[in-house]
N, C-alpha and C positions, 0 to 999 in steps of 0.2 A: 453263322451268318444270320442276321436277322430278315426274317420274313414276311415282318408286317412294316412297311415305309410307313412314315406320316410327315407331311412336307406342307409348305405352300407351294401352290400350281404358279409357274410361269410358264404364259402361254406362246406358238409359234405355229405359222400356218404350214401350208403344205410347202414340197419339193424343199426343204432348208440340206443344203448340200454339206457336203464335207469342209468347204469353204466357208462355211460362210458357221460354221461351229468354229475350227480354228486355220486360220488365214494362213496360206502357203509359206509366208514369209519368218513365219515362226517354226518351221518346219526342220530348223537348224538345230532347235535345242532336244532335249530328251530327256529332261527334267520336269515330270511333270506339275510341278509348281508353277515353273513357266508356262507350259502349257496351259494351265488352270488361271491363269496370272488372263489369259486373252478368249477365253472362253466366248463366243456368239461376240464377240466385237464388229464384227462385220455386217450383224443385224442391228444390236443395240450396245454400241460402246458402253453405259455404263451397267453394263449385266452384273457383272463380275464384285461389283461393288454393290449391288444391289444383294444378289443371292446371299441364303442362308444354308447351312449343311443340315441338309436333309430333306431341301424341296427338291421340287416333283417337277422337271421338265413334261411340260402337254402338247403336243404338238400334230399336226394335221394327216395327209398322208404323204407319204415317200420320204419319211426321213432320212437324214442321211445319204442321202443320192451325193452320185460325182464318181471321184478319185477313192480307192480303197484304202485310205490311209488310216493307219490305227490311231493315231493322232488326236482323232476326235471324239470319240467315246472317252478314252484317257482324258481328253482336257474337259469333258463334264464333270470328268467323276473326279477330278482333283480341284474344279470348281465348287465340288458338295453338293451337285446333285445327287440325289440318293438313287435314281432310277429316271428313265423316260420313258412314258406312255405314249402312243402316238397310232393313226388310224392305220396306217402300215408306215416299213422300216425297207430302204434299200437294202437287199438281202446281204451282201458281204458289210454293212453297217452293223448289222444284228450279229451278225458271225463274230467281228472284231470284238464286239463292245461283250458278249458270253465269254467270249475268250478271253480277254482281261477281267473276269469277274465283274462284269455291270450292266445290271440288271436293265432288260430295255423288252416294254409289255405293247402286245399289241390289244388294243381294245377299241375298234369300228365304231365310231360315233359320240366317243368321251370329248372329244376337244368342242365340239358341242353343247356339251352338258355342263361344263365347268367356267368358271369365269378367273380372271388373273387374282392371284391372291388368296382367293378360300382354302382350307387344307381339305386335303383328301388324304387315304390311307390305301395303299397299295397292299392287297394279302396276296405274295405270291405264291404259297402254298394252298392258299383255299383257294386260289382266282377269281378274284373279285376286288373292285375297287368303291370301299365306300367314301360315299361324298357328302358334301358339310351339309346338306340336310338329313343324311341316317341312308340315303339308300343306296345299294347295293347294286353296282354294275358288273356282271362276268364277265371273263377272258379265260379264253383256254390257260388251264393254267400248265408251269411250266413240268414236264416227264423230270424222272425221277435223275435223268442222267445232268440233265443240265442243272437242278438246283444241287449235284452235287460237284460242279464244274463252277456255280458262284456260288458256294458253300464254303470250297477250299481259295480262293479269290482270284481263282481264271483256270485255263487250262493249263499251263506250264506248273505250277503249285500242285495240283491236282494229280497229272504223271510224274510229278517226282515224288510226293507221297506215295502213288502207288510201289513205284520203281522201288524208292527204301523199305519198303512193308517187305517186298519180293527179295529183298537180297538181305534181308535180318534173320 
């Protein structure tokens, strides 16, 4: 897995729910192409057509608040977001989106700092996000269990590698 993002920032303020990443009514499919297909429709219809693979969702605090659907990290990460940054993360949002291998950093005061468009560089292994003028913002960065939980690209991947290593 790589460990240093570099993206452009699309920006989203606080409380963006589970809804309103991907709309209940696409809730039927489990391809996430399709999911990816309707990504933040509910905030800005043409996201999806806008985004590039490998930007940087920025977004304020309580991401992902609502309904615990896994849903939603999945239809970023198959939109090309490469990662979400955001001042905090509704906790079973954060749970889901590690557990599908996608990466989601908490760093208190970036959505501030950054404006829509400019690239920044996400290092998840050194923690720190540098920004398009050269400096350097920390974030705890992530223990050793979890960049090996999006290393292997979630945690189902991850215990079945282990499980085959065990029974070889």
């Amino acid at each position: 897995m790589q460990t240093q993002l570099t993206g452009h920032v699309w920006k989203f303020g606080d409380d963006i729910s589970t809804d309103h990443i991907i709309a209940g009514r696409y809730l039927t499919s489990t391809d996430p192409k399709v999911l990816g297909e309707h990504a933040m429709e509910n905030v800005d219809p043409a996201f999806v057509t806008k985004v590039r693979p490998g930007d940087v969702l920025v977004a304020g605090t309580n991401f992902g608040c609502g309904s615990s659907r896994e849903q939603a990290p999945l239809a970023l990460k198959a939109a090309g977001i490469s990662c979400v940054v955001a001042n905090t993360f509704a906790r079973i949002f954060y749970r889901n989106a590690i557990n599908i291998g996608f990466p989601v950093v908490e760093c208190p005061g970036l959505h501030e700092r950054v404006k829509e468009g400019e690239t920044i560089t996400v290092d998840l292994a050194a923690g720190h996000i540098i920004l398009a003028s050269g400096e350097q913002v920390p974030f705890h960065p992530f223990p050793p269990n979890i960049l090996e939980i999006l290393s292997a690209g979630g945690l189902v991947p991850k215990l079945r590698a282990e499980l085959a290593s065990k029974s070889a």
